[in-house]
C-alpha positions, 0 to 999 in steps of 0.5 A, a space after each residue: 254191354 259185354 265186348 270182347 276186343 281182339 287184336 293180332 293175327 293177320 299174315 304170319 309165316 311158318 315157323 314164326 310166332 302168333 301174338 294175340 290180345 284180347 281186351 274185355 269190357 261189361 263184365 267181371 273179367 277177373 272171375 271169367 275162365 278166358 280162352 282163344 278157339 279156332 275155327 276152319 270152315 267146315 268144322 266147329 270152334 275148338 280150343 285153342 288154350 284158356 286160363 282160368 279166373 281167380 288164378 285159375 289153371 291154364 289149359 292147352 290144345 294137345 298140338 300147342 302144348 310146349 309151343 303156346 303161353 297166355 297169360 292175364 292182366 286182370 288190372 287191365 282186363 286183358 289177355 293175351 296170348 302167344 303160340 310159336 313154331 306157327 304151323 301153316 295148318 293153324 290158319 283159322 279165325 281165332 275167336 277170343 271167348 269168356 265163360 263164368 258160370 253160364 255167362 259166355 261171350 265170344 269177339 267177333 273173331 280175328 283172321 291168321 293166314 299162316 303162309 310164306 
């Protein structure tokens, strides 16, 4: 059984940095592209950056980009994530997603409320 863990998020303040982990179980992590996405109600889950597997590239949202590093431990089965300068239209539910070939998984989602 494939699980994706999520940790961080919660409460963070404009201006401040955003530190998300996510923790994979029951799949060959390291052949899998992992990404975070957010969702806002009302609107689809977009992308909000990804690595790929097998030393795959890194790819971010074109708002991230400058902001955002992530980075994978594949001995751990763990990626995490930071974005900095955190603005107050970034809340959502961050969602942690894993993709190799037409095998795709999601975590449950994790909530980041970015207010002062």
């Amino acid at each position: 059984q494939v699980q994706l863990v999520e940790s961080g998020g919660g409460l963070v303040q404009p201006g401040d940095s955003l530190r998300l982990s996510c923790t994979a179980s029951g799949l060959l992590f390291r052949f899998y592209t992992m990404g975070w996405y957010r969702q806002t109600p009302g609107k689809e889950r977009e992308l909000v950056a990804e690595i790929g597997g097998l030393g795959g590239p890194e790819k971010f949202a074109g708002s991230v980009e400058g902001r955002g590093a992530i980075s994978r431990d594949d001995s751990k089965n763990r990626m995490d994530f930071v974005m900095n300068n955190i603005e107050s239209g970034e809340s959502g539910v961050y969602y942690c997603h894993a993709i190799y070939g037409s095998s795709e998984y999601w975590g449950q989602g994790t909530q980041v409320t970015v207010s002062s």
